[in-house]
C-alpha positions in Angstrom: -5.4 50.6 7.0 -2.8 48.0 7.8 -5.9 45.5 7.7 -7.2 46.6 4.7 -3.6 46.1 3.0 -2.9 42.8 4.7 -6.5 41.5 3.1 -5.7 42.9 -0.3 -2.0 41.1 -0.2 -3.9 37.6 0.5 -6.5 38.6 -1.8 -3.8 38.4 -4.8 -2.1 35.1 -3.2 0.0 34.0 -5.3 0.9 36.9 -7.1 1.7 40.5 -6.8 0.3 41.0 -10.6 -2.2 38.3 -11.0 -1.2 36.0 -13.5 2.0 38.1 -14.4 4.3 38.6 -11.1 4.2 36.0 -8.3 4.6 37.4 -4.4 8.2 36.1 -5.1 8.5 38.9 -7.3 9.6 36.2 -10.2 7.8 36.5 -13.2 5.4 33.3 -14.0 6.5 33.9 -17.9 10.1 33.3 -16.0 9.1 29.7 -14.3 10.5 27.4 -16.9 14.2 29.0 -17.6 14.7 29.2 -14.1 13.5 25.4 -13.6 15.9 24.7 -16.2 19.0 27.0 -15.5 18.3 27.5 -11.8 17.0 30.6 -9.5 20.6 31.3 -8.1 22.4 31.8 -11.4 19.8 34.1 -12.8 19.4 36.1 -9.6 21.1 39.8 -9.7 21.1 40.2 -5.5 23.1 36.9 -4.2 26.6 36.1 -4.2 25.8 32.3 -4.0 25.1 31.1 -7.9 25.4 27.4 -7.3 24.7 24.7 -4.9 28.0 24.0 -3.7 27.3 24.0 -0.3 23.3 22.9 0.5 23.1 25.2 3.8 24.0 28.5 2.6 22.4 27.6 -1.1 19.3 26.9 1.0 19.7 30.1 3.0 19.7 32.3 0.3 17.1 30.2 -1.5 14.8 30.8 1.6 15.6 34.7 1.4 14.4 34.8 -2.4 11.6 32.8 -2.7 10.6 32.1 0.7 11.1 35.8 2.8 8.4 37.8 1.3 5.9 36.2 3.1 7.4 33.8 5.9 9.5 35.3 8.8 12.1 33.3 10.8 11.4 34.3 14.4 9.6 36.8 13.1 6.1 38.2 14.8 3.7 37.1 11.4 4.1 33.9 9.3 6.7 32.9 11.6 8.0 30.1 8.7 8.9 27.9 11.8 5.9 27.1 13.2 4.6 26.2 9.8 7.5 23.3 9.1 7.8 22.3 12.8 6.6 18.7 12.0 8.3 17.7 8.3 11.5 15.9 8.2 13.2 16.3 5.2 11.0 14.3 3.2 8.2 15.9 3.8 9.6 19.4 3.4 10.8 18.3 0.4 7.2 17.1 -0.2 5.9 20.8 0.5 8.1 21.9 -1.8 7.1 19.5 -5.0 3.8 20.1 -4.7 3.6 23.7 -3.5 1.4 25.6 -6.2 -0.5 23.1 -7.4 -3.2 22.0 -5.2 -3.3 25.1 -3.0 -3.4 27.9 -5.2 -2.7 30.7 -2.6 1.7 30.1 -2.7 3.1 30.2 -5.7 5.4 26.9 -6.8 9.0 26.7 -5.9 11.0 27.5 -8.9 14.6 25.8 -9.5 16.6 22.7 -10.3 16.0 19.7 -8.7 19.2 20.6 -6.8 18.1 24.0 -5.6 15.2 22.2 -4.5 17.0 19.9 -2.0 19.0 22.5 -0.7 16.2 24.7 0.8 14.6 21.0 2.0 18.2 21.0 3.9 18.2 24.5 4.7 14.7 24.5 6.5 15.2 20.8 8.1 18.8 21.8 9.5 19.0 24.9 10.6 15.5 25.7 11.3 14.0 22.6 12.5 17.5 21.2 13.7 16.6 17.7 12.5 19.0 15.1 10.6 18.4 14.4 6.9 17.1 11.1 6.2 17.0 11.4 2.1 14.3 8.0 2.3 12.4 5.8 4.5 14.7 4.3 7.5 16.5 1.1 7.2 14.7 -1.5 9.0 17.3 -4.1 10.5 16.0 -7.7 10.5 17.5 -9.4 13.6 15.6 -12.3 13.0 14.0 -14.5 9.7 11.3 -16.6 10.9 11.4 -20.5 10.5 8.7 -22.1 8.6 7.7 -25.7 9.1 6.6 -27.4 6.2 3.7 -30.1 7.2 3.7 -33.7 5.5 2.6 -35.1 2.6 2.9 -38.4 1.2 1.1 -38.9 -1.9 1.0 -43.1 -2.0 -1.4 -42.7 0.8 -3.0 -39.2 1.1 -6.8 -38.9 -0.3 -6.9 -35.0 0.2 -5.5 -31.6 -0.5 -6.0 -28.5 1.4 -5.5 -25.2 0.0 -5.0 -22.2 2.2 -4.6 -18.8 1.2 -4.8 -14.7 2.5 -7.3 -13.0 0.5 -4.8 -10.1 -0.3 -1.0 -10.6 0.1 -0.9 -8.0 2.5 -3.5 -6.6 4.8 -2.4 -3.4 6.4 -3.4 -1.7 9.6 -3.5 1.7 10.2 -2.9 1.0 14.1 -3.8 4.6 15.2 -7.4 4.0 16.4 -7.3 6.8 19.6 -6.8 9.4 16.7 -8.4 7.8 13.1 -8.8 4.8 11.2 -8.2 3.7 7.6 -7.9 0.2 8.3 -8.8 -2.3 10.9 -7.3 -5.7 11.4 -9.2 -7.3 9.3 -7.2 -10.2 7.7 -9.5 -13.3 5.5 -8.2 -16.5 4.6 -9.8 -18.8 2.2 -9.7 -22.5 1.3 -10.4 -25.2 -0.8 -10.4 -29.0 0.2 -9.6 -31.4 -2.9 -10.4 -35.2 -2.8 -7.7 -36.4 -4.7 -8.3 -39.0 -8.0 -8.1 -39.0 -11.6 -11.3 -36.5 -11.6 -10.4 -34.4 -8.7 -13.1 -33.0 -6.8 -13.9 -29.8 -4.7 -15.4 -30.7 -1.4 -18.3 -29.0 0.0 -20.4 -31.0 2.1 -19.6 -33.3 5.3 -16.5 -31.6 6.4 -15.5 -28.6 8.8 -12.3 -26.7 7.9 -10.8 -24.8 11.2 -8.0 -22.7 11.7 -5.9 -21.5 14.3 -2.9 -18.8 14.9 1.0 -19.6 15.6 1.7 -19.1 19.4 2.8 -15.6 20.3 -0.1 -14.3 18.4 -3.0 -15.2 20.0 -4.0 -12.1 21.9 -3.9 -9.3 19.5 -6.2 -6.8 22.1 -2.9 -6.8 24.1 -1.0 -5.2 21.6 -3.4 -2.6 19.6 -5.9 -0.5 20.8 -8.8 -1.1 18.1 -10.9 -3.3 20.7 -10.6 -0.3 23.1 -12.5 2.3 20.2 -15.0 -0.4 18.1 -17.7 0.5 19.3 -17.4 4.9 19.0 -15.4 4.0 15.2 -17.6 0.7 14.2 -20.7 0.9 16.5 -20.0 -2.6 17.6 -18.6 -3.5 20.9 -16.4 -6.6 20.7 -14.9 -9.2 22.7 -11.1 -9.1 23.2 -9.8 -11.0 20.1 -12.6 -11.0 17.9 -12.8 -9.1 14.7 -15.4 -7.0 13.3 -16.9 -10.7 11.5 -17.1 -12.5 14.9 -14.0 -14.5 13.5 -11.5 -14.7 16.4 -7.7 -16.3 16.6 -8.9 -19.5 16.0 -12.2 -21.3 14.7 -13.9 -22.3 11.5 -14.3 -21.3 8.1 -17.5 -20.6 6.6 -18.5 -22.3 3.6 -19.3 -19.9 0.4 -20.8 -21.2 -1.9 -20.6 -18.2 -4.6 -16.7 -18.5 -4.1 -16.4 -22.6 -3.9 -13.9 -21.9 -1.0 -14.2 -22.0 2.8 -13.3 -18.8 3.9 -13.1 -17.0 8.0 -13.4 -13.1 7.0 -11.7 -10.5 9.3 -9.6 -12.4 11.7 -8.0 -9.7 13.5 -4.5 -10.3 13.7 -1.6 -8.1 14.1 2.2 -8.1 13.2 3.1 -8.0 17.3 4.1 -11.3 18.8 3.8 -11.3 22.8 7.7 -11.8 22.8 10.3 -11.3 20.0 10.3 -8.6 16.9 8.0 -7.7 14.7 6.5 -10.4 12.2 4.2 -9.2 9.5 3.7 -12.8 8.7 2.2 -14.9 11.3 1.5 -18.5 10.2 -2.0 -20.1 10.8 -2.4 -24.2 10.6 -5.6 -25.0 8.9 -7.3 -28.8 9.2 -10.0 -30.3 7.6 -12.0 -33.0 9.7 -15.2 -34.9 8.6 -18.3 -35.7 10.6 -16.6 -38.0 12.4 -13.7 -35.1 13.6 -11.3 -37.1 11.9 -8.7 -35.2 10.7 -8.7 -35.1 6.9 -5.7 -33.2 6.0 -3.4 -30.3 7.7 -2.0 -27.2 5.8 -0.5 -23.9 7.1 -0.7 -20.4 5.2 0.2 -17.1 6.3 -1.9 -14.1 7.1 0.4 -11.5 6.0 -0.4 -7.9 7.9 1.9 -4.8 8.1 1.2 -1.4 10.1 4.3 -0.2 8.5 2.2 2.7 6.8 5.1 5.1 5.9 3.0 8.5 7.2 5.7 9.4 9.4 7.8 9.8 6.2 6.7 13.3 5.2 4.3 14.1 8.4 6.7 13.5 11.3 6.9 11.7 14.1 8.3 8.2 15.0 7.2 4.3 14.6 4.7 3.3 17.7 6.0 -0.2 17.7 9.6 -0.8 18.4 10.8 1.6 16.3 9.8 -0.7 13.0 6.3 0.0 12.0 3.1 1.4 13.4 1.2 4.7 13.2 2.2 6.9 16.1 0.2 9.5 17.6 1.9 12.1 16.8 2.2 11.4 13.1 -1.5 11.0 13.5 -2.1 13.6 15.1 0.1 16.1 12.4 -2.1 14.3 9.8 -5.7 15.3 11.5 -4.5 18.9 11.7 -3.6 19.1 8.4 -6.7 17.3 6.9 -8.7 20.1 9.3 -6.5 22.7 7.7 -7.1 21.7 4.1 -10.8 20.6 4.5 -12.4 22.8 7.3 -13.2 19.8 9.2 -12.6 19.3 13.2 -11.3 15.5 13.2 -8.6 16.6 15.6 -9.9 17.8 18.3 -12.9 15.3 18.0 -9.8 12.7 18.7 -8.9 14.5 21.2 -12.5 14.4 22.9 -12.0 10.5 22.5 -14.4 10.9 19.6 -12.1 9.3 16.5 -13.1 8.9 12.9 -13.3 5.7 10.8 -12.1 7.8 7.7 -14.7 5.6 5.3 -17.6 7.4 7.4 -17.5 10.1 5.0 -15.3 8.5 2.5 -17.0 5.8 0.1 -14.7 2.7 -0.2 -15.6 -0.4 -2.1 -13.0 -2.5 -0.1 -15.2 -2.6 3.1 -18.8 -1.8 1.2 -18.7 2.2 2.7 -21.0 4.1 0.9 -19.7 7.4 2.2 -21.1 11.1 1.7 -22.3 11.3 -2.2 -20.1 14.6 -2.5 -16.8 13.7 -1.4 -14.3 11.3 -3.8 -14.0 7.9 -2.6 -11.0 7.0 -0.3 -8.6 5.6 -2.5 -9.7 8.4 -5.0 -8.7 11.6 -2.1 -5.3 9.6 -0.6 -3.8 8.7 -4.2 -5.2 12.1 -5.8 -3.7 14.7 -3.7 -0.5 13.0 -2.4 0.0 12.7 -6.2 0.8 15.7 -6.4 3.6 16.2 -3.5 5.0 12.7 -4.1 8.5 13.9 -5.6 10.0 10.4 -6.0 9.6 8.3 -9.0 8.7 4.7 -10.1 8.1 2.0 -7.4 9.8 4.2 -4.5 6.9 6.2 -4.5 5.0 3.6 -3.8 7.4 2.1 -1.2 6.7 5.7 0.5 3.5 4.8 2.2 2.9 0.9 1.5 5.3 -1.8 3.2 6.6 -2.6 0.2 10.4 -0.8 0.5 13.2 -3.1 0.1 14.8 -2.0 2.9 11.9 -1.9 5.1 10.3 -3.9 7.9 7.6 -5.7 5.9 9.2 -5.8 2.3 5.3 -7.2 0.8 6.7 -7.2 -2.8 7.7 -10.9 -2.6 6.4 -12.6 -5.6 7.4 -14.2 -8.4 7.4 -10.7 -10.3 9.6 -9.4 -7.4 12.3 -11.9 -8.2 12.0 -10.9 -11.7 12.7 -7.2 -11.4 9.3 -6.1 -12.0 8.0 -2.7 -9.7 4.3 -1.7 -8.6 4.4 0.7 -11.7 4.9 -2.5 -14.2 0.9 -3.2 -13.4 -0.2 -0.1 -11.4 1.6 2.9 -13.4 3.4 5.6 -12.0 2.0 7.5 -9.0 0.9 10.1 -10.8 -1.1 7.7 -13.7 -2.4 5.6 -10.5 -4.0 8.7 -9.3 -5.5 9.7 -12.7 -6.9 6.9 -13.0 -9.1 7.1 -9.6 -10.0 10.9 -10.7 -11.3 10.3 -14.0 -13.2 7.4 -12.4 -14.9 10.1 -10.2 -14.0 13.5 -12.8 -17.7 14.4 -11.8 -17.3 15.1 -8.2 -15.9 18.5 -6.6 -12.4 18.4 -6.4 -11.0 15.6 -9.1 -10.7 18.4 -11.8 -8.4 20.3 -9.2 -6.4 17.3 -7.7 -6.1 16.2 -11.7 -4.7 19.5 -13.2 -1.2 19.1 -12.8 -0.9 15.7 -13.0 0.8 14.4 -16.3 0.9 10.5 -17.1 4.2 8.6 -18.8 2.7 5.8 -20.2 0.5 7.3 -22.8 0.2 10.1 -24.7 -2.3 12.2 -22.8 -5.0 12.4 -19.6 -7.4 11.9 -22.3 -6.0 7.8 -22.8 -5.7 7.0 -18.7 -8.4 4.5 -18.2 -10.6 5.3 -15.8 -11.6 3.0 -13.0 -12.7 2.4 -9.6 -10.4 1.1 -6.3 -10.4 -2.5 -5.6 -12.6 -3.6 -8.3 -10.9 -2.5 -11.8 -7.0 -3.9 -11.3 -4.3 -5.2 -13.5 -5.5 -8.0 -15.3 -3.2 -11.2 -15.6 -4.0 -12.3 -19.1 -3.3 -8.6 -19.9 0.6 -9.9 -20.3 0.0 -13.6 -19.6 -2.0 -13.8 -23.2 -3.6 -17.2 -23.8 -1.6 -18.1 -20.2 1.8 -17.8 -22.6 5.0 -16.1 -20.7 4.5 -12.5 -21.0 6.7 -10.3 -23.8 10.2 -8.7 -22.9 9.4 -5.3 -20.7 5.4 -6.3 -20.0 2.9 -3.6 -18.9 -0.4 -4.6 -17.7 -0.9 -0.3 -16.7 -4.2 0.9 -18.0 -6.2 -2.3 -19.1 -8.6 -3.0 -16.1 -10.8 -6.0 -15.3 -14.3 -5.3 -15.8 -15.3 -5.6 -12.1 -15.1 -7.5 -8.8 -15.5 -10.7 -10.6 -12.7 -10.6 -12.8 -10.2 -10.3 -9.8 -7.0 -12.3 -9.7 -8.4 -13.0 -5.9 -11.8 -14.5 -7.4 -10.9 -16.2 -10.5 -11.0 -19.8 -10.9 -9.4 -22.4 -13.6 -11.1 -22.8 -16.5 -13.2 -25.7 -15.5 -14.6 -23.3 -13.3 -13.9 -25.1 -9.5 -10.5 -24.8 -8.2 -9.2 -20.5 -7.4 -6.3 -19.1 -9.4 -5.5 -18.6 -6.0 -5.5 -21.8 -4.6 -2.5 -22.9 -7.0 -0.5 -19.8 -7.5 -0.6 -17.9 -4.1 -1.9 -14.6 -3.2 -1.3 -11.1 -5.0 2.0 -10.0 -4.3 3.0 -12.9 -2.9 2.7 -15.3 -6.2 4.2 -18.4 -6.1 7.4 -18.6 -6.1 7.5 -15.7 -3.3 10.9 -14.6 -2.0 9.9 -13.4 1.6 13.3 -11.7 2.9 11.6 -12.7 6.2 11.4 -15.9 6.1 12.6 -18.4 3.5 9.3 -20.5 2.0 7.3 -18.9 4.4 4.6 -17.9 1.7 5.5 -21.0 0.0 4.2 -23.5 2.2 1.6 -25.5 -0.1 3.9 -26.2 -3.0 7.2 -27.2 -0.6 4.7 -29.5 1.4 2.6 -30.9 -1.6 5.4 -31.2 -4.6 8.3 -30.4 -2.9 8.8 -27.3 -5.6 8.3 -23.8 -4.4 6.2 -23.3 -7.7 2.8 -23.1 -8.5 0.8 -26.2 -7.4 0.6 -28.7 -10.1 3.3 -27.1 -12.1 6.4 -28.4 -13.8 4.8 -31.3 -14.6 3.4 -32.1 -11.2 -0.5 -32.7 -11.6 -0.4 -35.9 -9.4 -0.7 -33.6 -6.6 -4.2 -34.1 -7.1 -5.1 -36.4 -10.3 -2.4 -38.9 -8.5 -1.1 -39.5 -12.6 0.8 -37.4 -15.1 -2.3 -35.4 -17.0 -1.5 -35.6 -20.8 -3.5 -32.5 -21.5 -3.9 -29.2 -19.5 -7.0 -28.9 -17.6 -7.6 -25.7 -15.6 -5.7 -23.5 -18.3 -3.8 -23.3 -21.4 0.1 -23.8 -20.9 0.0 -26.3 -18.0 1.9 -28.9 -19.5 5.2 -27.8 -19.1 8.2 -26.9 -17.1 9.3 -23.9 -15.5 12.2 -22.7 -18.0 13.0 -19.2 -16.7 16.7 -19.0 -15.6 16.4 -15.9 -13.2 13.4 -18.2 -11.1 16.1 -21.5 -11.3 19.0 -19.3 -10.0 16.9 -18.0 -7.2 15.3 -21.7 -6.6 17.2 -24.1 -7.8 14.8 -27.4 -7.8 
């Protein structure tokens, strides 16, 4: 009998009277007065009808909405062993999103206030933990120099471009237990023989590269060598990456790109002695036949493994406490995703049998086809953290990517940085993000649920979010850069895509179809001028040494970079002819 009536309660999860009473024993006609007016001022059995004090708020919070199911100490449900792992964010996580994608609780109900006192109750007084309201403070003990090399223009016959594909590669650094990401970072290149026509070289000349000191022995510091061959099937040397590229060597010439370009160099943000550096500097040299050195550049190959997991799922940074995956935040992730999904991934790990999480994932980053049933990658990550993510506008973002101001990497250093623009400006808010990866896959089980409660801000309705695809539908300059004019006051490039791959900031070129967007203006999120709070010009380096300017090559009027005269007319776009006339940008760089 007492079977029978346990089976029958969780048969009616969430309510007591489907779709009238919830096992709260609050009405669901109920939800939106109390989210408005609070649980505690409408509730007959508590003498506590405000938050006044967040413990014994949360407390009787906790006995309202939270006791009917979940004991404390108690011999079923025990409500500790289910939040053993959450720090206050991620209880307050649970919280936001409890209801929504998991049908079988019913959703918290209460102010926003209400709210953060039962996060403070359960992370207090039941896991005895501190409250840490957002991701840590990451002290920078030390901003890394940057040495500009020479250029003198009366004598110099070439150019070299350098650039990182991506303006931040990131590393999930947790290979014993999973892998999103390997280090995997690409730099790309363009050689210009300087003269009144300019001219891209191709032929005759080898472009190497090679890695700052302190960096040249990444296997020492990450353990992805020790699992390539169970996670990638291929067993690699000791410092070379998954493209045979290793810390130093030479570019490949691609021709479909018109750049020179060493795929997957596999460094990481760990120096063999000092702190953490996100941004380790490569020197890059073109020779000819001879081996005559033709011209010397340096660029950065910006990679973080501050992945903010350990914000909501626990646990502590694996690399002097700044960045890195640890294993038990990776761990608390694999038994949740084996929770959620009915897979095993845990104790496959523990077997010494990780998972590349693209194995059953598609993701058009990396080419992963996937399993045909499942949403692609970016699709599952943005779709259902979407709905837990209870912070708004570019701190949601800062959550999980290394892009918090305050953090160890700080990756949003561009010129739209400086000019107070977030990640929603071009991405949209979490929740629109997210949208539009679902609609781009509404046909495959699971988008309609991760979808249901998410509501854009932007537009009107789900109905208007764009849909599109990771990696290859982004923000499109021209979408606020209009005939290359300075955008409108309060720009928005949200929900108007590039077409595909080809239209891609990182794969654009000028208009006379040779030289890469890149090449001149820097890479995404790091756009010329960047501000790099870790190291002053240190994602600057090409301007400073060729024009002296931290702006984009061959701006404010400085085209003898490369046509070695003053260009009457603009050549590579609309709008080149001028200077830059922003005063936030001359306050921040006064040249």
């Amino acid at each position: 009998m007492a079977g029978f009536e346990y089976t029958r309660e969780v048969a009616r999860k969430p309510y007591i009277i489907s779709g009238y009473m919830y096992s709260t024993a609050i009405k669901s006609s109920e939800a939106e007065k109390l989210n408005e007016a609070g649980v505690l001022t409408n509730a007959k059995w508590t003498p506590v009808k405000e938050v006044s004090d967040p413990i014994q708020a949360g407390r009787e919070l906790f006995n309202l909405q939270c006791l009917s199911c979940h004991t404390i100490d108690g011999i079923r449900n025990d409500i500790k062993d289910k939040v053993a792992m959450y720090p206050y964010m991620g209880v307050m996580a649970q919280l936001h999103g409890q209801g929504k994608v998991q049908g079988y609780m019913p959703p918290f109900l209460g102010t926003e206030a209400e709210k953060q006192a039962l996060a403070v109750f359960i992370t207090k007084e039941i896991n005895h933990y501190d409250i840490q309201t957002q991701p840590e403070p990451y002290q920078v003990s030390q901003r890394f120099d940057t040495d500009i090399p020479t250029f003198n223009p009366s004598n110099e016959k070439y150019v070299l471009l350098a650039w990182n594909d991506l303006g931040m590669h990131c590393i999930s650094d947790c290979d014993p237990w999973f892998v999103i990401l390997p280090p995997a970072n690409t730099l790309e290149a363009q050689l210009i023989k300087r003269g009144e026509t300019p001219e891209v070289v191709t032929e005759g000349v080898e472009l190497s590269y090679y890695v700052e000191p302190g960096f040249e022995n990444p296997s020492a510091h990450s353990k992805f060598w020790t699992h390539s061959l169970s996670i990638f099937g291929a067993e690699l040397e000791d410092n070379i990456g998954l493209a045979g590229k290793g810390m130093s060597g030479t570019f490949d010439l691609d021709e479909s790109e018109i750049s020179y370009i060493a795929h997957m160099i596999p460094v990481v943000p760990y120096p063999d002695e000092g702190p953490y550096n996100p941004y380790p500097l490569f020197t890059v040299q073109a020779r000819d036949s001879s081996g005559a050195v033709l011209a010397t550049t340096r660029a950065v190959a910006p990679t973080s493994t501050e992945m903010g997991c350990r914000n909501c799922h626990g646990g502590e940074w694996a690399w002097q406490n700044s960045a890195g995956v640890s294993g038990e935040t990776a761990a608390n992730i694999l038994k949740a995703h084996d929770r959620l999904s009915g897979t095993d991934l845990h104790k496959k790990a523990l077997k010494g049998e990780p998972k590349l999480c693209q194995s059953c994932h598609a993701d058009p980053a990396v080419g992963a086809e996937g399993k045909e049933e499942l949403l692609n990658l970016s699709t599952a990550i943005h779709g259902w953290h979407a709905n837990y993510m209870y912070v708004t506008g570019g701190d949601a973002c800062a959550m999980c990517h290394p892009a918090h101001r305050l953090g160890s990497t700080r990756c949003l250093r561009s010129l739209h940085a400086s000019l107070e623009l977030e990640c929603v400006d071009c991405h949209g808010s979490m929740q629109e993000h997210a949208l539009g990866l679902l609609r781009g896959q509404q046909h495959k089980k699971g988008a309609a649920r991760l979808a249901k409660h998410l509501q854009p801000s932007q537009v009107a309705s789900t109905e208007e979010v764009n849909p599109r695809l990771p990696w290859m539908n982004e923000p499109d300059c021209l979408t606020c850069h209009v005939d290359y004019e300075t955008p409108a006051t309060n720009p928005s490039a949200y929900n108007q895509w590039t077409s595909d791959g080809s239209e891609l900031f990182r794969k654009r070129t000028g208009d006379e179809g040779s030289v890469r967007c890149q090449a001149c203006h820097g890479s995404p999120h790091a756009i010329y001028p960047a501000d790099n709070k870790l190291g002053y010009q240190r994602d600057n380096i090409q301007p400073m040494q060729y024009s002296g300017m931290p702006y984009a090559v061959g701006s404010n009027l400085s085209c003898q970079v490369c046509h070695i005269q003053p260009m009457e007319f603009a050549v590579h776009h609309e709008n080149m002819e001028r200077m830059v006339k922003n005063d936030r940008l001359k306050e921040i760089w006064p040249f």
